[in-house]
C-alpha positions as CSV (number, residue, x, y, z in Angstrom):
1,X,115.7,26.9,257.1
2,X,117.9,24.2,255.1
3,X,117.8,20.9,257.2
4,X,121.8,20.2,258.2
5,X,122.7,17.0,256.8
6,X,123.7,14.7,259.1
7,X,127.6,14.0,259.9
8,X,128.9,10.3,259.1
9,X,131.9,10.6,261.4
10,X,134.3,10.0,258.7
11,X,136.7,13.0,258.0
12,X,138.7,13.0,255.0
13,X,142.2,15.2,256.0
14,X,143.6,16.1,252.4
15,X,147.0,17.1,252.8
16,X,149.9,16.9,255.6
17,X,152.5,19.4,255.2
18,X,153.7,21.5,257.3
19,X,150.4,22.7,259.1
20,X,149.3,19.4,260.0
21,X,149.6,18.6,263.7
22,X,148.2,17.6,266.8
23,X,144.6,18.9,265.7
24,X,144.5,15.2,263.5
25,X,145.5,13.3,266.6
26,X,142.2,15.2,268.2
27,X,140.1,14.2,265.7
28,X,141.3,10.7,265.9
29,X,140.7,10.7,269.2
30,X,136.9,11.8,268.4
31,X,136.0,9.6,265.4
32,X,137.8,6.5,264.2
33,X,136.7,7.3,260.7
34,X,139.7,9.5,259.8
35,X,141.4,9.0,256.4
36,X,144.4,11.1,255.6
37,X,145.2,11.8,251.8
38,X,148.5,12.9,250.7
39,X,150.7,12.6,247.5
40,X,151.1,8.7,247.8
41,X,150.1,6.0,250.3
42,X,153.8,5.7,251.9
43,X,154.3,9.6,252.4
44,X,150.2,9.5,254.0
45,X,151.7,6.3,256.2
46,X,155.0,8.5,257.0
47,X,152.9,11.5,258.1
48,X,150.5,9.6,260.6
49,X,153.8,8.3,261.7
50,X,155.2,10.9,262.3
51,X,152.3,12.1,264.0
52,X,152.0,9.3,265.8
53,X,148.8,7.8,264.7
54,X,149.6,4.3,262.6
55,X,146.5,2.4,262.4
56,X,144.5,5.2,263.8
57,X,144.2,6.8,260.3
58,X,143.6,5.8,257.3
59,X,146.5,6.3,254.6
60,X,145.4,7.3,250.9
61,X,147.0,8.4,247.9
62,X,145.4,11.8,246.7
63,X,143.8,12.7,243.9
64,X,140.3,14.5,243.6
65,X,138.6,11.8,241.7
66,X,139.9,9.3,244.3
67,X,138.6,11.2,247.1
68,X,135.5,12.4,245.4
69,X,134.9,8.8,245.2
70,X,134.8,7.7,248.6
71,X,132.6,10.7,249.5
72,X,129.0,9.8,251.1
73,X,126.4,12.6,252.3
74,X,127.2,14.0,255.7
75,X,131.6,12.9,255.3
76,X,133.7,16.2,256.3
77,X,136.3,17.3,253.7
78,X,138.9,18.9,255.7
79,X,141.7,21.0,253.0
80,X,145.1,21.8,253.9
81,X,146.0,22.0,250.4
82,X,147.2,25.4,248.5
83,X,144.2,27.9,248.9
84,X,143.9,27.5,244.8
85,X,142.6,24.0,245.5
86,X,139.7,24.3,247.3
87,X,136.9,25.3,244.6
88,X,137.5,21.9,242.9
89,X,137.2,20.8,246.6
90,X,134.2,22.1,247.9
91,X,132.6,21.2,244.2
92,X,132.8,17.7,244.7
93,X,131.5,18.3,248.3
94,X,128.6,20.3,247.2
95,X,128.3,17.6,244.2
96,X,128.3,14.5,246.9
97,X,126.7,16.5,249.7
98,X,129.8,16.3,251.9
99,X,130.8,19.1,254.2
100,X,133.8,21.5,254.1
101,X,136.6,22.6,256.1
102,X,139.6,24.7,255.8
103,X,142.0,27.3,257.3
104,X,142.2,30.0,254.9
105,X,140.4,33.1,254.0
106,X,137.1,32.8,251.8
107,X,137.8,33.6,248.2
108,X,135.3,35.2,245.5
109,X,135.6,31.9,244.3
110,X,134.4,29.7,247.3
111,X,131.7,32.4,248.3
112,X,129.8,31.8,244.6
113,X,129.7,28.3,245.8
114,X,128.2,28.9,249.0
115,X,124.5,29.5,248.2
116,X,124.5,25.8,246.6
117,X,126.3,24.4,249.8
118,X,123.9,25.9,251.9
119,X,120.6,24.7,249.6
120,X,122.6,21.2,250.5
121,X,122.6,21.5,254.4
122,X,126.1,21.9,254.1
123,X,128.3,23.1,256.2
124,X,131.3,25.6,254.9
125,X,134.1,26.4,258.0
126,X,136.4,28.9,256.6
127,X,138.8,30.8,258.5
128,X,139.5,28.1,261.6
129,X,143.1,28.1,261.7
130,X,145.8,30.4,263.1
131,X,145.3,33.3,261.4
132,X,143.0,33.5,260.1
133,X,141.1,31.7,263.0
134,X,142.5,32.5,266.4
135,X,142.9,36.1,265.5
136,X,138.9,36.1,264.8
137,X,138.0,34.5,268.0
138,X,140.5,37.4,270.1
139,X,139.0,40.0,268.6
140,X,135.2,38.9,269.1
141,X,136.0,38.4,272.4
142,X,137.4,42.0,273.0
143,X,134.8,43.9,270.9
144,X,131.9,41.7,273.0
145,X,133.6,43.1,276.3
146,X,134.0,46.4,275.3
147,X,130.5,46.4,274.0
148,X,129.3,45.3,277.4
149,X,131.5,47.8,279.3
150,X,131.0,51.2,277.2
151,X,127.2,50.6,275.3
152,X,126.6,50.5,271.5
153,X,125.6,53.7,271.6
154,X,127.6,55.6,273.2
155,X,129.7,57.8,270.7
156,X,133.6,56.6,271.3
157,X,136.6,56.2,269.1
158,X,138.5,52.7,269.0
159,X,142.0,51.6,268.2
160,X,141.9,47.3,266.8
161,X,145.2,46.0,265.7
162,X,145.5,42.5,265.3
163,X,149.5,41.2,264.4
164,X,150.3,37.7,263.6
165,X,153.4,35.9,262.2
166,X,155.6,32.6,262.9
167,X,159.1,33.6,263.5
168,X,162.5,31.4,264.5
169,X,162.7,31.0,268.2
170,X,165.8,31.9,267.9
171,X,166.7,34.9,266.0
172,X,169.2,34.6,262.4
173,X,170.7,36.8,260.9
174,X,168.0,37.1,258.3
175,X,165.1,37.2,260.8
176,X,163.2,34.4,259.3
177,X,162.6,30.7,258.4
178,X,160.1,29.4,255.7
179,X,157.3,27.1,257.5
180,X,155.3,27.6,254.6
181,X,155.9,28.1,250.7
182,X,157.9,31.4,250.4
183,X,156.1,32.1,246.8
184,X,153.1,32.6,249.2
185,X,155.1,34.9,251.5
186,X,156.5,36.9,248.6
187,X,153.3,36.9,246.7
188,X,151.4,38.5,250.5
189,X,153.9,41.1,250.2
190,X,153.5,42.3,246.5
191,X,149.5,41.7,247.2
192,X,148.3,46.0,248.5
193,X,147.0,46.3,251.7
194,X,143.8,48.0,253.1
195,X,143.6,49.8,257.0
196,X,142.4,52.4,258.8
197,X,145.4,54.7,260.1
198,X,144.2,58.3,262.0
199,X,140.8,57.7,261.0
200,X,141.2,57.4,257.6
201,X,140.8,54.8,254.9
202,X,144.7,53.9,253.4
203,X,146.0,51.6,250.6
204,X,149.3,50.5,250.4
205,X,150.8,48.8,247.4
206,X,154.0,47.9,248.7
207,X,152.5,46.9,252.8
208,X,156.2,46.6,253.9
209,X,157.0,50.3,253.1
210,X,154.3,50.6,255.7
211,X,156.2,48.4,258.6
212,X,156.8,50.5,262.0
213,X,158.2,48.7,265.2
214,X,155.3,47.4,267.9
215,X,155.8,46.6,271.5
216,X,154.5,43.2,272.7
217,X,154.8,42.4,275.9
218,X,157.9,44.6,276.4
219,X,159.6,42.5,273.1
220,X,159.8,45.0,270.1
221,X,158.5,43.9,266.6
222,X,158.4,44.9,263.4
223,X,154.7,44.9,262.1
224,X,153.3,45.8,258.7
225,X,149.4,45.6,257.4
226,X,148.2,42.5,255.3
227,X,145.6,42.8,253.0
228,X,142.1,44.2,253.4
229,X,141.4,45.2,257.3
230,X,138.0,46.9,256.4
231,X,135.5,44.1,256.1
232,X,136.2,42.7,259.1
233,X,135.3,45.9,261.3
234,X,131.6,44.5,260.2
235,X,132.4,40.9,260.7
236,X,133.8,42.0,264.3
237,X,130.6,43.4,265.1
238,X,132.1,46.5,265.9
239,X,129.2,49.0,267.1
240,X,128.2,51.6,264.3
241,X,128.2,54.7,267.2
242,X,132.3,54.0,267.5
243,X,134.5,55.4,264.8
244,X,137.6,53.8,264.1
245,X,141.0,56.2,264.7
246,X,142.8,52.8,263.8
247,X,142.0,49.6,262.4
248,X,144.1,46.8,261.1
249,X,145.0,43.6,260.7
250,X,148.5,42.3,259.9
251,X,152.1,40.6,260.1
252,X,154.6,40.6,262.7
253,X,158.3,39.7,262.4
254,X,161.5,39.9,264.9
255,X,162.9,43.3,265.2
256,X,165.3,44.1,261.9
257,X,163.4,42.3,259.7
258,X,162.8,45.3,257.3
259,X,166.7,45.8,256.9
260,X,167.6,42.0,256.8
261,X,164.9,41.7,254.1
262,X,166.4,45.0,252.1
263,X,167.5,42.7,248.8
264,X,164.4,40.8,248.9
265,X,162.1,43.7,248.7
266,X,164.4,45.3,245.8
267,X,163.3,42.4,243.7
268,X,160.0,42.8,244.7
269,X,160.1,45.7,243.3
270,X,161.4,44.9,239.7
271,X,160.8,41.4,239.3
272,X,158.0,39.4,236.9
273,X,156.1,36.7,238.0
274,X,159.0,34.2,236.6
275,X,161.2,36.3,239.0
276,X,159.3,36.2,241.8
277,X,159.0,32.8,241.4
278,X,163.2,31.8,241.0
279,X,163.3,34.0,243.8
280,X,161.0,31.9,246.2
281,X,163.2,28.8,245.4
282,X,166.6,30.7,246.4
283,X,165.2,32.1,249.4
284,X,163.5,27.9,250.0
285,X,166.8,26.8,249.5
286,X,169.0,29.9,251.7
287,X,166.5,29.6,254.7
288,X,164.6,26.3,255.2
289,X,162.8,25.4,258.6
290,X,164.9,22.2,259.4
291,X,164.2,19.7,262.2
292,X,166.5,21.1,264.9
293,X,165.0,24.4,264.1
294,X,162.2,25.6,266.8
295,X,159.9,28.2,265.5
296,X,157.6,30.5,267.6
297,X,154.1,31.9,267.1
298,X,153.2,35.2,267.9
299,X,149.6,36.1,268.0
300,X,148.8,40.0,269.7
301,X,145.3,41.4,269.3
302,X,144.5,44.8,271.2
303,X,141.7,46.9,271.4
304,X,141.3,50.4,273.2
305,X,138.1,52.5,273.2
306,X,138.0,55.8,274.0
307,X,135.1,58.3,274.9
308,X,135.6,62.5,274.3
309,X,136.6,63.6,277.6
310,X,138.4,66.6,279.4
311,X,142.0,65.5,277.5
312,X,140.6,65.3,273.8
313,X,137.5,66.8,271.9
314,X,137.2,63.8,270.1
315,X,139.2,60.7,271.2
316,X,141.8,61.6,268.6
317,X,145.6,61.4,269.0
318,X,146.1,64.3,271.7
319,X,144.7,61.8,273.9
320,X,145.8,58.4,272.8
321,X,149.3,60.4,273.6
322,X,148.3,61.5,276.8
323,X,147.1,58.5,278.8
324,X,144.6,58.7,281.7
325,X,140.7,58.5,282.6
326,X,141.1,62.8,282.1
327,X,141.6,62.1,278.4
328,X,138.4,59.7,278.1
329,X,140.0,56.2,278.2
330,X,137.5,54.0,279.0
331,X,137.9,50.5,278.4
332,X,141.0,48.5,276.6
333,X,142.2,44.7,276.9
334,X,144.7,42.4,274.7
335,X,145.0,38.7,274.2
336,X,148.2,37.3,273.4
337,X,149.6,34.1,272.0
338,X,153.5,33.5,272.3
339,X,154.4,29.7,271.5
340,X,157.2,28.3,271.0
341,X,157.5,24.6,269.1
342,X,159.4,21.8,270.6
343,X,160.6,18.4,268.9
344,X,157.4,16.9,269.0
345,X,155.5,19.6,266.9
346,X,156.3,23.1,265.7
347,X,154.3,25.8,266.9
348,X,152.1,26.7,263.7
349,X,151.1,23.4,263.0
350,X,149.6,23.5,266.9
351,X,148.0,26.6,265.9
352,X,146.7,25.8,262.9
353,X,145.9,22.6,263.1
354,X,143.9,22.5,266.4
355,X,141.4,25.5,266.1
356,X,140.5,23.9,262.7
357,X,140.4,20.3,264.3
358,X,137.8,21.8,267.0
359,X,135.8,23.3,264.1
360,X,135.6,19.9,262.7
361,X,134.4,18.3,265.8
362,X,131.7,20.9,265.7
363,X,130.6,19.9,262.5
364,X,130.3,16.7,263.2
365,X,128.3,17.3,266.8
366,X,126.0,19.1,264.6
367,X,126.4,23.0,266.6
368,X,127.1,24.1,263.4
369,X,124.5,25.7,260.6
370,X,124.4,25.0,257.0
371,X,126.5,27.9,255.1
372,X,129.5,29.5,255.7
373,X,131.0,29.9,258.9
374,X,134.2,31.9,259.6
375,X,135.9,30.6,262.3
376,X,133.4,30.4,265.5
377,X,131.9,34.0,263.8
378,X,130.1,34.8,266.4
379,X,131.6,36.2,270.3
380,X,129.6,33.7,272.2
381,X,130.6,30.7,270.0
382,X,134.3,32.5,269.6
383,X,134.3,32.3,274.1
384,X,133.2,28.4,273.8
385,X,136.0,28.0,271.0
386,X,139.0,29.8,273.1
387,X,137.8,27.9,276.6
388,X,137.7,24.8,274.3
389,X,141.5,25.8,272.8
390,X,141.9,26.6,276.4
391,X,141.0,23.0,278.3
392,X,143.0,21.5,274.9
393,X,146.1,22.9,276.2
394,X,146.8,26.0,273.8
395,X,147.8,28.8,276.4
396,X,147.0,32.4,275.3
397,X,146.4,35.6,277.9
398,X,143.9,37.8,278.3
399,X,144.1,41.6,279.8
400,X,141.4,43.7,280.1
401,X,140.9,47.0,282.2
402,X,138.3,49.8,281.8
């Protein structure tokens, strides 16, 4: 096995937009070796001031060579930047045997680099944000239970859905405010989407056409899938003696989303890339997140498994329609996450920024292997995360029954 190279205690946080929050001030409070890189030195200096952190950071001006510069073996790159950005990123950390952090999901691209990371006792944390991050660590946690409850092999049929999306905290008219770039938002929605829907494999190229209202709590939503659901039936360790009547992973919005959005999806439609992009900067400009805005975070991951019993031959829908032990419920359970921001710091920057922040201080305690990790990745690891998030302050509930 590779030997882990040592953590220095100096993290390098590169970038402070909008997802940057109260995970830094964490990390500051665990290591005084933080440096936060931005676009210049003042707007680094305005963030940590923001933040409240002057002179418990270090403000630098951003660029790669710059930061690939002050890189020694065993410094943790952390990268809020644009998901595009972190292959030269983690290059420069392979090349200066520094470790690597980041929220967003593992490209093609960041997986080729990973053998050479891990051959350099490096550490690769993907996946440790919002979601994806807390979604992960909800749904190894259900799927553990369940496991324990019902038995891997015991032959059952499963429903997972796992819906996610920032929304205003208090509805407009459109349904919506931009806490991140809305060429990313409108570039999810043109990207085809992957589930499992009445046991059977479906692609959609268009996942709003696919949107159907979705009870939380007693609120309604509107939810539609997001990208590829499949892998991550493996990844959840999701027993191979269970079949999946629905699987998916995806986006949740305020109730009339679909129909304030109407005009917006009919340029979806026809648009080019050029377009799309004009587009994003009318819809930037229409609906910003301002500073007396509040948003709210809505994080809902269920999971109900089912043996045949006298209700259902097989688990199927007749039961999942009819309730009851008679129909061969055995065992279901939810977690949810409803926050709402406040002046000092909007709700996805909490979410984001402070599972990823705890992944850090992992790294740097040295729990963590060389190679890639995907959040906690595993559902004893994802437990100590969530009773970590838990003692941190980030509220979330659990209900389980069966």
């Amino acid at each position: 096995m590779t030997e882990l190279v040592p953590a220095t205690g100096t993290v390098h946080w590169v970038g402070a937009g909008l997802s940057t929050g109260s995970g830094l001030a964490a990390l500051c409070e665990h290591t005084d070796g933080v440096r936060l890189w931005h676009r210049t030195v003042e707007r680094a200096a305005e963030a940590l001031d923001r933040l409240g952190l002057t002179g418990r950071a270090e403000p630098l001006a951003y660029t790669l060579d710059a930061l690939t510069g002050r890189l020694v073996p065993g410094d943790v790159v952390v990268s809020m930047l644009p998901a595009s950005e972190h292959v030269a990123l983690l290059a420069a950390c392979v090349t200066r045997r520094a470790h690597f952090a980041c929220s967003s999901y593992v490209s093609d691209a960041v997986l080729e680099q990973v053998p050479a990371a891990t051959a350099a006792g490096l550490v690769v944390l993907t996946e440790a944000g919002l979601d994806p991050g807390i979604d992960h660590l909800f749904a190894h946690s259900l799927v553990a239970r369940a496991r324990r409850a019902i038995g891997d092999d015991t032959a059952a049929t499963y429903r997972l859905t796992s819906y996610c999306g920032g929304v205003p905290a208090v509805p407009d008219d459109f349904r919506y405010r931009f806490s991140w770039a809305p060429f990313g938002v409108l570039n999810a929605l043109r990207s085809p989407a992957r589930y499992i829907e009445d046991g059977t494999e479906t692609v959609v190229g268009r996942p709003w056409e696919a949107t159907r209202e979705h009870l939380v709590d007693g609120e309604t939503f509107e939810v539609y899938p997001n990208r590829d659901s499949v892998p991550f039936i493996e990844q959840y360790e999701l027993p191979r003696a269970w079949k999946p009547r629905t699987f998916v992973r995806g986006t949740l919005r305020l109730d009339g989303w679909l129909r304030a959005w109407d005009t917006v999806f009919e340029r979806l439609r026809t648009d080019d890339d050029a377009g799309i992009a004009e587009l994003a900067q009318e819809l930037a400009a229409a609906h910003p997140t301002t500073d007396t805005d509040r948003d709210r975070v809505v994080l809902a991951v269920s999971l109900e498994v089912r043996v045949p019993g006298s209700g259902t031959g097989d688990g199927g829908e007749a039961g999942d329609q009819a309730g009851g032990a008679g129909n061969g419920t055995v065992w279901s359970g939810s977690y949810l996450l409803d926050l709402e921001g406040d002046e000092q710091e909007s709700a996805m920057a909490r979410c984001v920024s402070r599972p990823l922040a705890l992944g850090v201080r992992h790294i740097l305690d040295g729990s963590l292997s060389p190679g890639l990790s995907r959040a906690a990745g595993t559902a004893p690891r994802s437990e100590e995360w969530l009773r970590e998030l838990w003692d941190q302050g980030l509220e979330f509930t659990l209900r389980a029954a069966g």
